[in-house]
N, C-alpha and C positions, 0 to 999 in steps of 0.2 A: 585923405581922399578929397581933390578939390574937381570940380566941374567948372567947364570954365566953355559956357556957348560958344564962345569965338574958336573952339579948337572943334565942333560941332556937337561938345558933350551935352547928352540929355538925362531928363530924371525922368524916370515911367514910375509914377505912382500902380500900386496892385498891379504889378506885372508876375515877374517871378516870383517875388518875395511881396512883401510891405512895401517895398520900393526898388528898383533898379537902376542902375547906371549905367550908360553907353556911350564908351567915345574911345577914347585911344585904350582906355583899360575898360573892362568889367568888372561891377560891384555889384553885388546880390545880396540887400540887407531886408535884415527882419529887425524889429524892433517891439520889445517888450516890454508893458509899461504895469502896474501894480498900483493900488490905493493902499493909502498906509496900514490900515488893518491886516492887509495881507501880510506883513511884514518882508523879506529881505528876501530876495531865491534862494532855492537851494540847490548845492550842486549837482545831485540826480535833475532838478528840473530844468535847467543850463544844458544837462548832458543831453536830454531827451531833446530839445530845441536842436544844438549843435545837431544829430541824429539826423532828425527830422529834414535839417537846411543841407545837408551830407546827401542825404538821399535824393530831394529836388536835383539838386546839381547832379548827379548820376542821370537820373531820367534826362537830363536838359541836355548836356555830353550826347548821350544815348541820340537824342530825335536833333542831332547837328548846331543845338544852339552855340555861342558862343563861349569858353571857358571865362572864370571869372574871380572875383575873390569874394571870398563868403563874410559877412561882416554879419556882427551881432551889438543891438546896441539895448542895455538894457537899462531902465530908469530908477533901479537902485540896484544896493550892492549886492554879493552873493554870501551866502553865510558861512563863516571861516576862511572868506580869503582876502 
């Protein structure tokens, strides 16, 4: 995923998600971050986010938004994979 102004791509901070992107493509990211105590995700908690960003995008479809790609970026790893 690159943005690049000159093609008139924008970042929307707290739009749809944690962040958004618009220009010739859609990206609708969430981004999850953890202090080390919390240790590593787990994949029920992965699933429930994925869920969660699944269902925005249904409502967003729904009231004519634009379609997009759902991106997940998470700031450690998940547990067992």
């Amino acid at each position: 995923m690159l943005v690049d102004p000159a093609r008139g791509d924008r970042i929307v901070p707290e739009g749809f998600e944690d962040l958004h992107v618009e220009g010739e493509e859609y990206f609708y990211v969430q981004v999850k971050s953890r202090q080390e105590p919390a240790g590593d995700f787990s994949v029920r908690e992965v699933a429930r986010v994925l869920g969660e960003m699944w269902s925005k995008q249904s409502v967003r479809l729904r009231e004519g938004h634009p379609d997009g790609s759902l991106v997940l970026v998470l700031e450690r790893p998940v547990r067992g994979c």
